[in-house]
C-alpha positions in Angstrom: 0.0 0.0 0.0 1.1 3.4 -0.7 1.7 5.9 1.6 -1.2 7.7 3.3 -1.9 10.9 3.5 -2.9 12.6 7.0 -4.2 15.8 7.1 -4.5 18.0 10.4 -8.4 16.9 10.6 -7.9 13.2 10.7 -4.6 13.5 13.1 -7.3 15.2 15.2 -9.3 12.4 15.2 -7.1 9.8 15.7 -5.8 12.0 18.9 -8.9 11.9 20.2 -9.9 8.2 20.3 -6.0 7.4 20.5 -5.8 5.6 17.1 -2.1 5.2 16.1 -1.3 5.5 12.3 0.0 1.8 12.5 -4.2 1.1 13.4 -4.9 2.7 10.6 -3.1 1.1 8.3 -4.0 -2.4 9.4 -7.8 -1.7 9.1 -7.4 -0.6 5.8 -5.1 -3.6 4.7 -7.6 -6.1 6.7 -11.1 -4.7 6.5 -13.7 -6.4 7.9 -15.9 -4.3 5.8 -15.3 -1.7 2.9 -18.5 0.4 2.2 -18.0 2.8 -0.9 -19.6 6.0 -0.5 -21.6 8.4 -2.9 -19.4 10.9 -2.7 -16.6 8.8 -3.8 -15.2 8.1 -0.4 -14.4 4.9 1.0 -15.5 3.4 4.8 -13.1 0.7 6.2 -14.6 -0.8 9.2 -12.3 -3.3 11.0 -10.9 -4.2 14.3 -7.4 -3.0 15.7 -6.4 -3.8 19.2 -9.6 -5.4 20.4 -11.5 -1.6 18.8 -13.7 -1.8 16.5 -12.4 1.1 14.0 -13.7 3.3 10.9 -11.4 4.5 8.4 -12.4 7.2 5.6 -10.7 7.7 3.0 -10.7 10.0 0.1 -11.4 8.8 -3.5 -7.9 9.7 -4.5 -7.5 6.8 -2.2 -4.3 7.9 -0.1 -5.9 10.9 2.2 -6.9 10.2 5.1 -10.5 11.6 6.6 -10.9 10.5 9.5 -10.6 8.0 11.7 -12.3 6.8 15.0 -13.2 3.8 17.6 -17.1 3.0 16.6 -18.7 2.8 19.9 -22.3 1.4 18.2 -22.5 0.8 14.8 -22.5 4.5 13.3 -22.1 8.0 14.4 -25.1 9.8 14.5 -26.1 12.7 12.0 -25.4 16.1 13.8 
């Protein structure tokens, strides 16, 4: 896999529910689920160190989202 891209926004995210890029990485390499989106972005949904994680990434397919710990199955809409 290439290298990823993270901007300031996703580093924030992974601060915040303590995702290390080396998470990120592994749910995108061993996805339990990948769920293409209509605006071209991709979901990876996978588990990293007992977490169930969500990975979005850009169609370009290298930037980096977001990431963060799924505590139920999906974020609700704000």
């Amino acid at each position: 896999m290439d290298d990823l891209v993270f901007p300031a926004h996703a580093r924030i995210a992974m601060a915040r529910d303590q995702i290390a890029v080396e998470g990120v990485y592994h749910v995108i390499g061993d996805a339990d689920e990948i769920l293409p989106r209509d605006d071209g972005r991709t979901e990876y949904v996978g588990v990293w160190d007992g977490r169930t994680l969500m990975v979005v990434i850009e169609d370009d397919g290298l930037t980096v989202v977001t990431a963060f710990e799924l505590k139920r199955r999906r974020r609700r809409a704000r």
